[in-house]
C-alpha positions in Angstrom: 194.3 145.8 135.8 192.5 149.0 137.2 193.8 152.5 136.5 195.9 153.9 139.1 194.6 156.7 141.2 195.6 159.6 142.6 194.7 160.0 146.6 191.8 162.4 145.9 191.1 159.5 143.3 191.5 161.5 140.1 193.0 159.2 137.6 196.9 159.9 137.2 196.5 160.4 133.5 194.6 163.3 134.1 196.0 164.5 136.9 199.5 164.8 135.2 198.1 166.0 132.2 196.4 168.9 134.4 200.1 169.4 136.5 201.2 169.7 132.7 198.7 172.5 131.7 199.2 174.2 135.1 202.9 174.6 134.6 202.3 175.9 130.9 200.0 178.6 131.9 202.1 179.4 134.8 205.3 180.0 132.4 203.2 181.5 129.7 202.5 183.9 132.5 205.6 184.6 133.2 206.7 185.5 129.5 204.1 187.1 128.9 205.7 190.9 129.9 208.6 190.3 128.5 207.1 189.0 124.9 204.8 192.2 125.2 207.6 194.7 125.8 209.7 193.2 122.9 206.7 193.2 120.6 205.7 196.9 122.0 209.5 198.9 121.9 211.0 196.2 119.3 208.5 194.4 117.0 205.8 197.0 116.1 208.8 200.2 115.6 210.4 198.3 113.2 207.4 197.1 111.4 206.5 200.7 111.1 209.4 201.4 109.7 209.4 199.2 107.1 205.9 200.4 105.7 206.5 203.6 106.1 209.7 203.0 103.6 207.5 202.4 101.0 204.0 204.3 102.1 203.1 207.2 99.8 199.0 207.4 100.7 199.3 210.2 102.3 199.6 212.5 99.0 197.5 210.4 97.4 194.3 211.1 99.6 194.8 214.9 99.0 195.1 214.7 95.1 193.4 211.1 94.1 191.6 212.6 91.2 194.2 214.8 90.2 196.3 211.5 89.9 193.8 209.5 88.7 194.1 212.1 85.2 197.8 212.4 85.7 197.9 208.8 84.7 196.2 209.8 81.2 198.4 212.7 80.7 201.0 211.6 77.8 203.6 214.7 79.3 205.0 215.8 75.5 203.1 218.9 76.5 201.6 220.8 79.6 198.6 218.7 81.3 195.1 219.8 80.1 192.5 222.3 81.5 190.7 219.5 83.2 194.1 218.3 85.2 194.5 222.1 86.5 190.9 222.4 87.2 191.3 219.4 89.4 194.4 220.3 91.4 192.6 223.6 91.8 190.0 222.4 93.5 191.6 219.5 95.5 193.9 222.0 97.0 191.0 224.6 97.7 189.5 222.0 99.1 192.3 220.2 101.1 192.6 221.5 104.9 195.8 223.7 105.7 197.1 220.4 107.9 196.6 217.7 104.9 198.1 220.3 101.8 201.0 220.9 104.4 202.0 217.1 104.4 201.4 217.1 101.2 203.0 220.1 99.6 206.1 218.8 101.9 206.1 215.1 100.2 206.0 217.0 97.0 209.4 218.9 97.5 210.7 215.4 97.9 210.5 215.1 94.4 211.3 218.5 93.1 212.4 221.5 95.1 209.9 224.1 95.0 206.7 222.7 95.1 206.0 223.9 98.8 206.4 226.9 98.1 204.2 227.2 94.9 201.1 225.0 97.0 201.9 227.3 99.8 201.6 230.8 97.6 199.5 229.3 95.4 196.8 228.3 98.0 196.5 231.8 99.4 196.4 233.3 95.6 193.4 230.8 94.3 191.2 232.7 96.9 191.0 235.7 94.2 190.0 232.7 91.6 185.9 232.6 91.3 185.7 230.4 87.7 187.8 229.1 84.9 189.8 228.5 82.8 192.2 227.7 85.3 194.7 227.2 83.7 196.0 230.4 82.5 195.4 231.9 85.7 197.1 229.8 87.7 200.1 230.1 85.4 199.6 234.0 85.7 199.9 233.6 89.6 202.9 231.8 89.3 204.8 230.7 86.3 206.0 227.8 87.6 202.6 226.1 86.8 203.9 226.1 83.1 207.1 224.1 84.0 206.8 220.9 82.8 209.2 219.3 85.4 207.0 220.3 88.2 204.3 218.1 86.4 206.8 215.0 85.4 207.6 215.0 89.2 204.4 214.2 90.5 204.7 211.1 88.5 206.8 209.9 91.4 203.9 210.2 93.9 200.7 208.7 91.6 201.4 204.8 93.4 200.2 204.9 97.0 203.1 202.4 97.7 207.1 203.5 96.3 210.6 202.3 96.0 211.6 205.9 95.3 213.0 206.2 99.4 215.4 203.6 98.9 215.9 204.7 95.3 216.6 208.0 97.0 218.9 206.2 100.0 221.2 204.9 97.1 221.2 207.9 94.5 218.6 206.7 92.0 214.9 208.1 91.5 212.5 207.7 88.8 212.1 209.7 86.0 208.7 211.3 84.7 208.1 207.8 83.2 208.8 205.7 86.2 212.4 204.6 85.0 215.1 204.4 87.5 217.8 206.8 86.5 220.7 208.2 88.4 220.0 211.3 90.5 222.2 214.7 89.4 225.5 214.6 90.7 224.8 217.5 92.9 222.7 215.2 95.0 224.5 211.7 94.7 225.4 212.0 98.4 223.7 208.8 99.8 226.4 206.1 98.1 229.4 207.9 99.4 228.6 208.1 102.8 227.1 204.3 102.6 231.2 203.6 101.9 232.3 205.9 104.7 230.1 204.0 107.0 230.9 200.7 106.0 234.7 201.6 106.0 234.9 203.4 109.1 233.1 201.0 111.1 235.2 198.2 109.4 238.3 200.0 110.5 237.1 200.5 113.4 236.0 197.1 114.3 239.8 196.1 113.2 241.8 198.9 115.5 239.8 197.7 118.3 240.3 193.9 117.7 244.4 194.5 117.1 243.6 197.0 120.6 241.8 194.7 122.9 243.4 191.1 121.8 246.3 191.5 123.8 244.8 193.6 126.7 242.0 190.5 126.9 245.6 188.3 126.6 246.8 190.2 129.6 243.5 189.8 131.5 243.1 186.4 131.3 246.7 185.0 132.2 247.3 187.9 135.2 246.7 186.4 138.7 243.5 187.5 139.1 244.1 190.2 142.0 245.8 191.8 139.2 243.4 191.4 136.4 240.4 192.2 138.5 242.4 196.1 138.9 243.1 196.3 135.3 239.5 195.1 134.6 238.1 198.2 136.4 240.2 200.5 133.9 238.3 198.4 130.9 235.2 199.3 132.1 235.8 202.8 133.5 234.4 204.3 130.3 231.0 202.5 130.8 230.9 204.5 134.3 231.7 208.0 132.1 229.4 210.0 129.8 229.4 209.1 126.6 229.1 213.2 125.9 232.7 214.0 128.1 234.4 211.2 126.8 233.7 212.5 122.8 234.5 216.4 124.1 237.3 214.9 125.7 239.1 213.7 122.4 238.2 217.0 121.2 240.5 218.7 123.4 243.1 216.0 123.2 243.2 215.9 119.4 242.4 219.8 118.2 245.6 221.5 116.7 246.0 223.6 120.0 245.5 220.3 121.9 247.1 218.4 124.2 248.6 215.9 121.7 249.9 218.5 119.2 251.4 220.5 122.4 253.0 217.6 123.4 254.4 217.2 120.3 255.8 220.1 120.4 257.0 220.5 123.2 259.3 217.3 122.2 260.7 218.9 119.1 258.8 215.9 117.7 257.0 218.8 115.4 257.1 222.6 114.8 254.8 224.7 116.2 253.4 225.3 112.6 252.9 222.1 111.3 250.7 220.8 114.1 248.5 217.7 112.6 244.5 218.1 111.9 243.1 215.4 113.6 239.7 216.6 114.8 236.9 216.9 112.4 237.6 214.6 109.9 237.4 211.1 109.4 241.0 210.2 111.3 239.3 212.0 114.8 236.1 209.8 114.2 238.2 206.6 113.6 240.3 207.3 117.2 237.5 208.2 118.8 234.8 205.6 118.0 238.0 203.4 118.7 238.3 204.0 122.1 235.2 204.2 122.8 234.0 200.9 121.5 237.4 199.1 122.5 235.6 197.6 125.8 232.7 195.8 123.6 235.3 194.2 122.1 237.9 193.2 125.2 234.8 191.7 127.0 234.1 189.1 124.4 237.6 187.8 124.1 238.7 187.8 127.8 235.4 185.9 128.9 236.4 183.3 125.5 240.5 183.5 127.0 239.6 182.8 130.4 238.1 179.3 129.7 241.0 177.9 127.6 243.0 175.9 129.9 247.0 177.5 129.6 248.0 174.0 129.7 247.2 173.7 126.3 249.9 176.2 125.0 252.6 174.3 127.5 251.6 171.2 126.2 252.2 172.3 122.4 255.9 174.0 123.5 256.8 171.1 125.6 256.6 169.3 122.6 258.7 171.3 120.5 256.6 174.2 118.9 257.8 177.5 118.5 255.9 180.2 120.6 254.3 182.1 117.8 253.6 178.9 116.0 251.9 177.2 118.7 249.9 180.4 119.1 248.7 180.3 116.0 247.8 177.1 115.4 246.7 176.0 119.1 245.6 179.2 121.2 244.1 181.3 118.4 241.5 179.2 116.8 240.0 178.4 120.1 239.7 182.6 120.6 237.4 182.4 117.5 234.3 182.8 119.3 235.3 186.1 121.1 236.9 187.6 117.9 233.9 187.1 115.8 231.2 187.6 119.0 233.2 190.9 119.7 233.8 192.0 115.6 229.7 191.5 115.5 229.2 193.6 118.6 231.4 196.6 117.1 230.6 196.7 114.2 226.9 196.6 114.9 227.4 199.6 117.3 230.0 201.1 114.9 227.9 201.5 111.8 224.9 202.8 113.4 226.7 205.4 115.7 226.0 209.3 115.5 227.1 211.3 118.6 230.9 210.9 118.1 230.7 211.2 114.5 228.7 214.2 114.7 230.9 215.8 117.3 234.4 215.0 115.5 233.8 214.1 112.3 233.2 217.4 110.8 231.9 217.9 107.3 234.3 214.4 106.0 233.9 212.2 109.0 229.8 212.2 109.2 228.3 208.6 108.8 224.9 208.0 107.7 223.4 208.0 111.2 223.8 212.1 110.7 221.6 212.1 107.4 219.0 209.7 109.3 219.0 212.3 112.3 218.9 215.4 110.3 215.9 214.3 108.2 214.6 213.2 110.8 214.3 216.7 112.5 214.7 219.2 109.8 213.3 218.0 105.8 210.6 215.4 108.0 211.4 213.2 105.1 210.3 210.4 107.4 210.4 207.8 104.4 213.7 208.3 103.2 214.7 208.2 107.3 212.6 204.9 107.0 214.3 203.5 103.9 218.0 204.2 105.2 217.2 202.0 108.8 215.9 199.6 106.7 219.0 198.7 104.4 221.1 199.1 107.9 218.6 196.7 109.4 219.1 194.5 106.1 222.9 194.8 107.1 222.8 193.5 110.5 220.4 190.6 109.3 222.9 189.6 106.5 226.2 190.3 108.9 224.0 187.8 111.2 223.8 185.3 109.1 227.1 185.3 107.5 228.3 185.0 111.7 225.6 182.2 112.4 227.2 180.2 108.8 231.0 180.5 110.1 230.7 180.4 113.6 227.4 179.4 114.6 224.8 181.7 116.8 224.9 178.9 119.7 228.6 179.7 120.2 228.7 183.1 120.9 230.6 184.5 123.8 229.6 188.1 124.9 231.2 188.0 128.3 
């Protein structure tokens, strides 16, 4: 039998195989921006973040022979003549840019070493020969501390734990031991439970909030539900910046709320409730502000469960509330968990609200993230707390994708 042809008498094989190719390259074309925009803003950021969780070279190229005799050093008493020698000269040496970073990765590990490198550096100027020792003690006495030694033990690795040591109130000791840090600085695992709790709670008010208004929603005729759908998403159309300044006003003690109260006779005038700056204002405000993530989910997972279903199950003889239980409820499980994932992914990483309402006892962890982010520069321990919250989400994501499966989630 001959081969079949095409009619510019290409073989068909080949000519489908080439359609085939054709239509690969022209789809590989067209995800191509997308796949490099998610690698660009998504991939790469996070990447970085992960290695700079655990990176420590940059303190190690300034002082790598210091550390290489630090590693020697047996710390029952001060280092030798040859270890201060070294430092000496490795910070005489180092550029004002490089001892900078430096200096500022040593504070890290023990308040005050900045400041020595920084007055120290300007001092060894008057420093021609040795021993150095003694007179780098006599420009500062500091030099003869022994913890101010035992803390650069943390920094001799070019690669650490000690950032997420330091996100969950451990460090290491001077010989690389994981101990608790003083309980003047064991701030990390409290706030790691406010988070967690808040955005739990959170995730709860706005599921017992936006059930029944999703209910409403998908059972109205819909001239009526398309109005009341405009009031869900009205905050989506509003600064996220009024709406938090808003609850400020509402909520303060010289409020609205508190006025109305009373003005009821509900309260007296001097026993008007604190509910700004603490954790109850976060909790009402975060609520209302991430209620809409949640009633999207479930009405869009309402709306395709046929009401006959719930007629059905009365006709035959179920109580209301039973037959919502056992008939309508389950089938909502898609929007309740799609919706619970949403919010509490946005909950626990928020940080406007929280730092505008929270005060000193409603701040979450996105405000330790932020601030030493802009103020201490500790980029690693920034590094280390998005890490475990990325760790979170991955584990929260799995849990969802065991109970209710990835493929059947319903965002609306």
């Amino acid at each position: 039998m001959s081969e079949i042809l095409t009619t510019d008498g290409i073989p068909l094989k080949v000519s489908l195989k080439r359609a085939e190719r054709i239509n690969k390259i022209r789809a590989l074309v067209l995800v191509l921006p997308l796949t490099l925009f998610i690698i660009i803003t998504f991939v790469i950021p996070i990447l970085s973040m992960l290695l700079r969780s655990v990176d420590d070279k940059q303190i190690n190229t300034v002082f790598p022979k210091t550390f290489k005799i630090y590693e020697q050093w047996d710390q029952k008493e001060l280092p030798s003549e040859e270890m201060y020698a070294t430092l000496f000269n490795e910070v005489m040496t180092a550029d004002k840019r490089q001892i900078g970073k430096a200096s500022t990765r040593m504070n890290y590990s023990k308040s005050g070493w900045k400041s020595l490198i920084k007055k120290s550096k300007r001092k060894f100027k008057k420093i021609k020969e040795g021993p150095y020792k003694e007179k780098m003690i006599a420009i500062d006495k500091r030099w003869a501390n022994m913890e101010f030694w035992q803390a650069m033990g943390q920094m001799v690795n070019p690669y650490t734990a000690g950032y997420y040591l330091n996100a969950v109130d451990l460090k290491y000791d001077a010989k690389r031991k994981i101990v608790q840090q003083p309980k003047k600085r064991r701030i990390y695992n409290h706030t790691w439970i406010k988070t967690f709790k808040v955005s739990i709670l959170v995730t709860l008010f706005c599921l017992i909030l936006g059930y029944p208004i999703a209910h409403l929603l998908a059972t109205l005729p819909l001239k009526y539900s398309n109005l009341l759908m405009i009031f869900v998403l009205l905050p989506f159309w509003t600064s996220l910046l009024v709406r938090t300044v808003s609850w400020i006003i509402i909520l303060m003690k010289k409020g609205v709320f508190n006025s109305i109260l009373v003005w009821a006779g509900i309260i007296a005038d001097e026993n008007r409730m604190q509910l700004i700056y603490n954790e109850t204002g976060t909790l009402i405000a975060m609520t209302q502000i991430l209620l809409p993530f949640m009633v999207l989910p479930l009405y869009s997972v309402m709306k395709t469960i046929p009401p006959s279903y719930m007629r059905a199950a009365l006709n035959l003889g179920a109580q209301p509330m039973h037959a919502f239980y056992r008939i309508y409820m389950p089938q909502t499980v898609p929007g309740i968990s799609a919706g619970g994932l949403l919010v509490f992914v946005l909950a626990i990483g928020y940080f406007i609200t929280p730092e505008l309402v929270g005060g000193s006892d409603g701040l979450l962890i996105g405000h330790f993230i932020a601030f030493h982010l802009k103020t201490t520069l500790n980029w690693g321990l920034c590094a280390a707390l998005g890490a475990i919250l990325l760790a979170v989400m991955l584990v929260l994501y799995w849990v969802y994708n065991k109970v209710v499966g990835i493929e059947n989630i319903k965002l609306g």
